[in-house]
N, C-alpha and C positions, 0 to 999 in steps of 0.2 A: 537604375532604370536606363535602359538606353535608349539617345537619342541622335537625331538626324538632323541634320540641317545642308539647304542647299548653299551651292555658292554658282557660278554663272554655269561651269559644265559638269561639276563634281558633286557628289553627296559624301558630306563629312559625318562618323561617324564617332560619337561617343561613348565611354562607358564606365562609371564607378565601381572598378573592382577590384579585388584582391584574389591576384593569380601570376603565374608566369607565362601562361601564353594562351591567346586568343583567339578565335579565328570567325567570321563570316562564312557560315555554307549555306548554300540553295542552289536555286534553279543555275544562276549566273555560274555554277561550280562542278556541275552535275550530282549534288552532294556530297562531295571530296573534300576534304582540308586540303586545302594549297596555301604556296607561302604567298601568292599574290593576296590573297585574301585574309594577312596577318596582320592583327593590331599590333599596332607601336604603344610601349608606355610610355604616360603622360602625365605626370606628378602623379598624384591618386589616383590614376584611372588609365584608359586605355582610348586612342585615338585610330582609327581607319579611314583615309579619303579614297576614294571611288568615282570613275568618272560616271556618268548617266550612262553612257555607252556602255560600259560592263557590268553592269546590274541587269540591267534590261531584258532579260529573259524572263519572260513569262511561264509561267506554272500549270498545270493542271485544274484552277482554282480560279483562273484566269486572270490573276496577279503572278506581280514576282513574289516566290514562296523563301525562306531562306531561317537560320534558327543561327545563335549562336554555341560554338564547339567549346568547352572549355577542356583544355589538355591535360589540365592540371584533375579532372576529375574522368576522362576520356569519354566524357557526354555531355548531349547538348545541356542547355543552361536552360533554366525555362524563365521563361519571360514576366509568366503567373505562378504562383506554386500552384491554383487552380489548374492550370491545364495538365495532361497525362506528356509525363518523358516520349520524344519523338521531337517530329519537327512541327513549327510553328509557323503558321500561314500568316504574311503581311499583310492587311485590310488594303492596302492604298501602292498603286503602282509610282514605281518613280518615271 
């Protein structure tokens, strides 16, 4: 499950998985993989810090929107298995 947490200007971002390569896409991205937006591995899991400032783009939803990419499978990851493949709307703006 991934998780978030702030620190005074950045949002660090966590993730338990098994894969070679990660990535945060949304709105902040125009939904492109980029390498600014690449998790680093991090013992068992997968680390990405972020400042507020480059998240911050808001969505169509009127949050920031954003899903995770996994390369390894070349689609996004879903967050639920309930929800349908595509992107996945953040409830909570940073």
């Amino acid at each position: 499950m991934l998780h978030y947490q702030y620190t005074e200007h950045d949002v660090v971002f966590t993730l338990p998985y098994r894969g070679d390569e990660l990535y945060l896409v949304g709105t902040f991205s125009n939904w492109q993989k980029q390498v600014a937006f690449k998790f680093e591995k991090n013992g068992n899991g997968f680390v990405l810090r972020k400042t507020r400032t480059e998240l911050n783009k808001i969505g169509n939803s009127g949050y920031i929107e954003y899903c995770l990419w996994g390369d390894d499978a070349s689609q996004p990851l879903p967050f639920n298995n309930e929800y349908p493949a595509g992107y996945y709307f953040n409830s909570q703006s940073f």
